[in-house]
C-alpha positions in Angstrom: -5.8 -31.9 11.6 -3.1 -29.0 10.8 -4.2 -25.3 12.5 -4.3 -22.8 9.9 -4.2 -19.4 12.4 -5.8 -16.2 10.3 -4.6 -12.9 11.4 -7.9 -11.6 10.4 -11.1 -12.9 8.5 -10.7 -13.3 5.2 -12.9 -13.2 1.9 -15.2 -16.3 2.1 -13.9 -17.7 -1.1 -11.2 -18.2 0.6 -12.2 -19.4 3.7 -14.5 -22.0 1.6 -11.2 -23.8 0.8 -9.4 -24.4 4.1 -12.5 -24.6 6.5 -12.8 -28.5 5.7 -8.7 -28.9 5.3 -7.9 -27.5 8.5 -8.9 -26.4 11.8 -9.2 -22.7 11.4 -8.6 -20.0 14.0 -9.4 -16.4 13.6 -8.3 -14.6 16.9 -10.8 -12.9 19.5 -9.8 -9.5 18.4 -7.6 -7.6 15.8 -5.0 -6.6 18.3 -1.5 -7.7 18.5 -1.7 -9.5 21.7 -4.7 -12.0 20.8 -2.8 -12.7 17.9 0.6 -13.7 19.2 -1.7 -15.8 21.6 -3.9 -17.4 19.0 0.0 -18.2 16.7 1.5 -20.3 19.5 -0.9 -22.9 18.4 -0.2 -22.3 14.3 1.2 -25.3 11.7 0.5 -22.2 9.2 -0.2 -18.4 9.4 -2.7 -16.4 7.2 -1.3 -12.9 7.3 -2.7 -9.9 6.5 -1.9 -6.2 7.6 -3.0 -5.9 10.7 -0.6 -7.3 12.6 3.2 -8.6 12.5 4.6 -11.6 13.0 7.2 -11.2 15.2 10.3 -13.0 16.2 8.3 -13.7 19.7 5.7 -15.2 18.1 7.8 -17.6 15.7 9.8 -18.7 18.5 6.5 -19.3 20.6 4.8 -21.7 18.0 6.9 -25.0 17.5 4.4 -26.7 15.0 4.5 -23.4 12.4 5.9 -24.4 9.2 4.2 -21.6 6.8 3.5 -18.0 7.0 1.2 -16.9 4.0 0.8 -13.0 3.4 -2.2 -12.2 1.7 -0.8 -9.7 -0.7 2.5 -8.6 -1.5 4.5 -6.7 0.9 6.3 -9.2 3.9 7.3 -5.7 5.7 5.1 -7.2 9.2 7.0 -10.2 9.3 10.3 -10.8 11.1 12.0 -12.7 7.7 15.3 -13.4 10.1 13.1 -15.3 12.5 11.2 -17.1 9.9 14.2 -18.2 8.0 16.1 -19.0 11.1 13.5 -21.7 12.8 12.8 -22.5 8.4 9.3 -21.2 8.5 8.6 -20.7 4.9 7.3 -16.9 3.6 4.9 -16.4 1.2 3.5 -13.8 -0.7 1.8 -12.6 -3.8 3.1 -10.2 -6.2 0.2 -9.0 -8.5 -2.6 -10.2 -6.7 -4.1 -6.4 -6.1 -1.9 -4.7 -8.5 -4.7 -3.4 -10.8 -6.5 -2.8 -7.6 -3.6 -0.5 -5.9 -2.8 1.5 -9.2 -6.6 1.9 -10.0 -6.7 3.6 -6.3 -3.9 5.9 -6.7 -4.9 7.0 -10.1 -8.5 8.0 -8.4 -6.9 9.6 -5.6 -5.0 11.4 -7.7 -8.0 12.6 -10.0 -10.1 13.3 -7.0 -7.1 16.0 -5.5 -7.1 17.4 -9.1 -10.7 17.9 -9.6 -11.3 18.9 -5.9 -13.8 16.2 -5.6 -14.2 16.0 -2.1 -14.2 19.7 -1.4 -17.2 20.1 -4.4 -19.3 17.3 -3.4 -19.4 18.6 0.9 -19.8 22.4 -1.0 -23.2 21.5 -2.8 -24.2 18.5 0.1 -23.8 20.3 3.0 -23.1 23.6 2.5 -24.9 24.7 -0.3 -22.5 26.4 -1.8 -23.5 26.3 -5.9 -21.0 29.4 -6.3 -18.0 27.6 -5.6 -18.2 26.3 -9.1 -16.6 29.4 -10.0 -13.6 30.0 -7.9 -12.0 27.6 -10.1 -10.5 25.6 -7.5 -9.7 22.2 -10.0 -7.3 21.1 -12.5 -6.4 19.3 -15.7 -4.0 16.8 -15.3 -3.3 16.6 -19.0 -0.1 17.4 -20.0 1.4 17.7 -16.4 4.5 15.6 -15.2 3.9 12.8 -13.1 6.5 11.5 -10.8 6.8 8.0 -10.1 8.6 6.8 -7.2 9.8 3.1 -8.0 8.8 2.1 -11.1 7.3 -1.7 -9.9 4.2 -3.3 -11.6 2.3 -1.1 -9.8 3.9 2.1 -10.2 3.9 1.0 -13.8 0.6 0.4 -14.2 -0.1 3.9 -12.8 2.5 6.0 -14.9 0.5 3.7 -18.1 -2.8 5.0 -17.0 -1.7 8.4 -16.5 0.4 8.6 -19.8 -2.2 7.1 -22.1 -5.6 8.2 -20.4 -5.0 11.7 -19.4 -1.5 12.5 -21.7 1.1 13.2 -18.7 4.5 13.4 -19.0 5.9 10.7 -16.7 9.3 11.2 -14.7 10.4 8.0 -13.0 12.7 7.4 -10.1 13.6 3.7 -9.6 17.6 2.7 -9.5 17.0 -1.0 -10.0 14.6 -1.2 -13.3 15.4 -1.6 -16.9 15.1 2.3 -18.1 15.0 0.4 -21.6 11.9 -1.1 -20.7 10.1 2.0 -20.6 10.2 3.9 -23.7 8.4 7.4 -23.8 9.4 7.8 -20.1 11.8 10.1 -18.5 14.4 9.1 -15.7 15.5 11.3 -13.0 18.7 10.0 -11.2 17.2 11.5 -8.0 14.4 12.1 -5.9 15.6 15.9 -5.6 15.0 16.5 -9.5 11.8 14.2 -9.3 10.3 16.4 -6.3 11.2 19.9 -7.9 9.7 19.0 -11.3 6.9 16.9 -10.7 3.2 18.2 -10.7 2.0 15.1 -9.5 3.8 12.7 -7.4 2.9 9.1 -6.9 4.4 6.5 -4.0 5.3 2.6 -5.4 8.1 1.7 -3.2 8.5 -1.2 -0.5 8.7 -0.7 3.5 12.3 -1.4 3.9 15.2 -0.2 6.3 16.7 1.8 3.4 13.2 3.4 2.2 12.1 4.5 5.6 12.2 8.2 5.4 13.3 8.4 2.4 10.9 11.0 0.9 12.4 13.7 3.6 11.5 17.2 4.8 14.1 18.6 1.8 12.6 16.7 -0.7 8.5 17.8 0.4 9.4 21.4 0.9 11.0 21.5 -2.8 7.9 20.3 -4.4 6.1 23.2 -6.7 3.5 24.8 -4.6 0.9 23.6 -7.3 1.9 20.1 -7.4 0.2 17.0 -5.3 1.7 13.9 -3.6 -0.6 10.7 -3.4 1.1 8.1 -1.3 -0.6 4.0 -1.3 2.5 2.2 -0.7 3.5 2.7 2.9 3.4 5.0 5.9 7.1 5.0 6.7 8.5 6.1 3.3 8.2 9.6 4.0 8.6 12.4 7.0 4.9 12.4 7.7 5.7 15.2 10.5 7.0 17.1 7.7 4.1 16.0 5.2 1.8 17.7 7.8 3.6 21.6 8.3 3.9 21.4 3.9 0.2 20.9 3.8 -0.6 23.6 7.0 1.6 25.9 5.6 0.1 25.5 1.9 2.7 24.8 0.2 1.7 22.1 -1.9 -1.8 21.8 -2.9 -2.6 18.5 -1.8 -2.1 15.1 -0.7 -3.8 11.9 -0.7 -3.1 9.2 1.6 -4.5 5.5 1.8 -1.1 4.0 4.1 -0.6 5.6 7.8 3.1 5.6 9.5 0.4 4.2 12.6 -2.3 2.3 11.6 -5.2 2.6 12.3 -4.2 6.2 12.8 -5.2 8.2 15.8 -8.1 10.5 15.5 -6.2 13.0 16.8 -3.5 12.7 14.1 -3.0 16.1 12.5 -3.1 14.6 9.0 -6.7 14.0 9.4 -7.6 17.6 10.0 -5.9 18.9 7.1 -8.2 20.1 4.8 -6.6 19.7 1.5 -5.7 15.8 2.1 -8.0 13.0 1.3 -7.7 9.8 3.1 -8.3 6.1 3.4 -8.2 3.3 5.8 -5.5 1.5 3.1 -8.0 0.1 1.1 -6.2 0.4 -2.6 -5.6 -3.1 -2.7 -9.1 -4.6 -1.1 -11.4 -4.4 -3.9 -14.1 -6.9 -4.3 -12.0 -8.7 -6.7 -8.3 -8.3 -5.3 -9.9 -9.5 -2.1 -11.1 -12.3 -4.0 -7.6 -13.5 -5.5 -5.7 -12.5 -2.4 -7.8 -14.7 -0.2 -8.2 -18.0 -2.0 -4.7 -17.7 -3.5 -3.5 -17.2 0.1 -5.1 -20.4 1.2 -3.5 -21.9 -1.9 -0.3 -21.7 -0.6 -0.7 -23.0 2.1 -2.6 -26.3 0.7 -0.2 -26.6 -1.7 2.8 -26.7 0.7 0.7 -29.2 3.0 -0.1 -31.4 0.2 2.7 -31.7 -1.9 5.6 -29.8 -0.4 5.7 -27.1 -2.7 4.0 -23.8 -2.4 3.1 -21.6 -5.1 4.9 -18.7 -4.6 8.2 -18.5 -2.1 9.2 -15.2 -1.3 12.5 -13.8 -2.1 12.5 -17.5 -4.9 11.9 -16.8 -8.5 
């Protein structure tokens, strides 16, 4: 019987289809090491985020002919490695989608309407009055800047444009602009950052994205305007992120991805008061975890059966 490694438990719609296929083995722990340990013995890898696979761990498991990522992004997996000892990599674009954009939209609408800041004022504090300091804001009408115009980040710019009426400002170099009509393009982030009163994160962790959204680009952002980030960590100067938001120069941020994850509790971020955060959860609703889960597994008992799995990465 093939061993079919999971990084992680999975949603037990998922696990219902491989548990009787396979011999399943979830690891003793979520940490790298018991992972790498656990892989050595893999024909196929269930990945989700809380590890990588690394070139180590390829080279250390001869039988592994599959790595299946549970959602989208392949950024923990060594894809040199993988295609080097012809360990197919899979993944699944638009499995949480709907999930991810419906996330950052609600961020979004919790920084303008100071959600977090009312709810601890009348829960803990007792603080009726602050219902008239005036501390939220519309978000109709305002400019909304998309970074990378995906399917996620344009499924958000459609629920901000129709729903609330913003004016949306994209910045993505490799979409069809003619796709897109009522939108604005920006040919760079600098324009996108100083015009923007909202600003939304959709692109990829890749060697050319890391750091992109830099201390220039943060420190020229309207000292109204909020940033909401649920795509990765490493896209942006998060060092940087952190003096904007002591210094109050923007009004807020919202963060579900972490440059370390889980981040320490002694991470600055996390004392700021005017960021909310989450343990990147956009994408693990009840019914994203669903799809990811059992169309993970799919993959793999597709490839096992009859050679071909569903979705290839990198393979229309």
């Amino acid at each position: 019987m093939k061993t079919i490694v999971l990084s992680q438990a999975i949603h037990p719609a998922g696990h219902e289809l491989i548990k009787d296929k396979f011999n399943v083995v979830v690891p003793a722990d979520l940490s790298q090491e018991a992972f790498q340990k656990a892989a050595s013995q893999a024909d196929a890898i269930i990945l989700r985020t809380n590890v990588k696979v690394t070139k180590e761990i390829i080279e250390s498991a001869p039988n592994l002919k599959i790595i299946s990522r549970t959602g989208a992004g392949v950024d923990n997996i060594d894809l040199e490695a993988a295609d080097a000892h012809n360990v197919l990599v899979c993944n699944l674009p638009g499995a949480n989608n709907v999930s991810v954009a419906e996330h950052a939209v609600s961020m979004m609408t919790a920084l303008a309407k100071q959600l977090p800041l009312l709810d601890k004022s009348v829960r803990n504090e007792g603080q009726w009055q602050l219902r008239n300091r005036n501390y939220p804001v519309e978000m109709n009408g305002k400019t909304l800047g998309v970074v990378g115009l995906g399917a996620i980040g344009a499924l958000v710019a459609g629920i901000c444009a129709n729903g609330y009426d913003m004016q949306v400002l994209a910045y993505d170099p490799f979409v069809d602009q003619s796709r897109f009509s009522g939108y604005a393009f920006s040919d760079t982030l600098a324009e996108l950052f100083a015009k923007s009163d909202f600003i939304t994160l959709h692109c990829p962790s890749l060697p050319q994205t890391k750091g992109m959204i830099t201390r220039e680009l943060l420190f020229s952002m309207k000292p109204e305007a909020f940033l909401v980030n649920c795509s990765r960590g490493d896209v942006l100067d998060t060092k940087a992120l952190f003096d904007l938001l002591n210094e109050h120069r923007i009004a807020g941020a919202a963060l579900d991805v972490f440059e370390k994850e889980p981040p320490d509790l002694d991470d600055p971020l996390l004392s700021s008061p005017n960021v909310i955060v989450s343990p990147h959860a956009a994408a693990l609703t009840k019914e994203a975890s669903t799809r990811m889960s059992t169309e993970a597994c799919r993959q793999v008992i597709s490839y096992f059966e009859t050679g071909k799995p569903l979705h290839i990465y990198g393979k229309k």
